[in-house]
N, C-alpha and C positions, 0 to 999 in steps of 0.2 A: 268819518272814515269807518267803512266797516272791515270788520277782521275775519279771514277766512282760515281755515281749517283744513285740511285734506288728509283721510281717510285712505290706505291699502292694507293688501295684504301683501304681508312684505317675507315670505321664508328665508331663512339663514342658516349656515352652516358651519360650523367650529371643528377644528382639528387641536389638539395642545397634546406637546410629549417634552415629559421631562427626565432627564438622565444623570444622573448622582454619580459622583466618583466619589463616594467614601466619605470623609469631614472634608475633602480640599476644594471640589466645585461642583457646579453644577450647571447643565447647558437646560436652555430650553426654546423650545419649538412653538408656534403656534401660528395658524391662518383660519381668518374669516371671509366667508365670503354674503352678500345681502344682496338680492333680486327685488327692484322692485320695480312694480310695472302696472299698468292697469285695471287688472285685476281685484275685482272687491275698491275699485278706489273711486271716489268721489269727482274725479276728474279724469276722461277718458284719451289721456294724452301722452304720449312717448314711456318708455320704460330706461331705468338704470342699473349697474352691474358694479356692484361697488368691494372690493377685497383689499385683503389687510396681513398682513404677513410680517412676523417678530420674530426674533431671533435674539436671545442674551447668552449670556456666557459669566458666571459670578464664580471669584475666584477667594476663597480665602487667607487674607494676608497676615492677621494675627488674632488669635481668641475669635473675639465675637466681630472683627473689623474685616472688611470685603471691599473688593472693588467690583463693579457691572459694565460689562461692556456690551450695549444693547442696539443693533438695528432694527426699524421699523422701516416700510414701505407698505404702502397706499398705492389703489389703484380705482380708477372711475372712468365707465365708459355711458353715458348716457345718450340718449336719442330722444330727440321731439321734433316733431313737424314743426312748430316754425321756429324754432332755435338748429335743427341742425344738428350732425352729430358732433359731440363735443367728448374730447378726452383727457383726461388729468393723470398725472405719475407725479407722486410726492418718495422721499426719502429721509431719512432721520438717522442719525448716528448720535449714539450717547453716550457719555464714560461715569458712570455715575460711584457714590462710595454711599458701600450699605453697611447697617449696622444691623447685624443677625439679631435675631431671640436665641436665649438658650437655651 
């Protein structure tokens, strides 16, 4: 069995903002998005459009103790000639408990 590899150039782009209330919480923002297509690629076949978009919310409940309340959603649209256009929509909710630095 031989092992293949493939090669593109893939550009991507980051967005992230973060907002502070003081010592009680803090929101934060972030989306990605990655292109990637034929270009510079080893195989001259379909392109994908893949994004990523986060959202938390961390709240402090006592000292150094937190709770996160975090969505994630995923996004993929790809295209090949002989697979077709294909689309995916993922989502993620999380309640997570952090423990800060001081």
């Amino acid at each position: 069995m031989r092992a293949t590899t493939t090669t593109a150039f893939t550009p991507q782009g980051l967005l992230a903002f973060r907002l502070i209330f003081g010592d009680a919480a803090s929101l934060d923002l972030s989306g990605r998005d990655y292109y990637v297509s034929r270009l510079a690629s080893t195989e001259s076949r379909g392109r994908e459009n893949i994004a990523r978009a986060e959202v938390s919310f961390t709240w402090r409940l006592y000292r150094r103790h937190a709770i996160t309340l975090k969505f994630a959603a995923s996004f993929r649209d790809a295209r090949y000639p002989d697979l077709g256009d294909r689309s995916q929509d993922q989502g993620t909710v999380s309640l997570l408990y952090t423990l800060q630095t001081s």
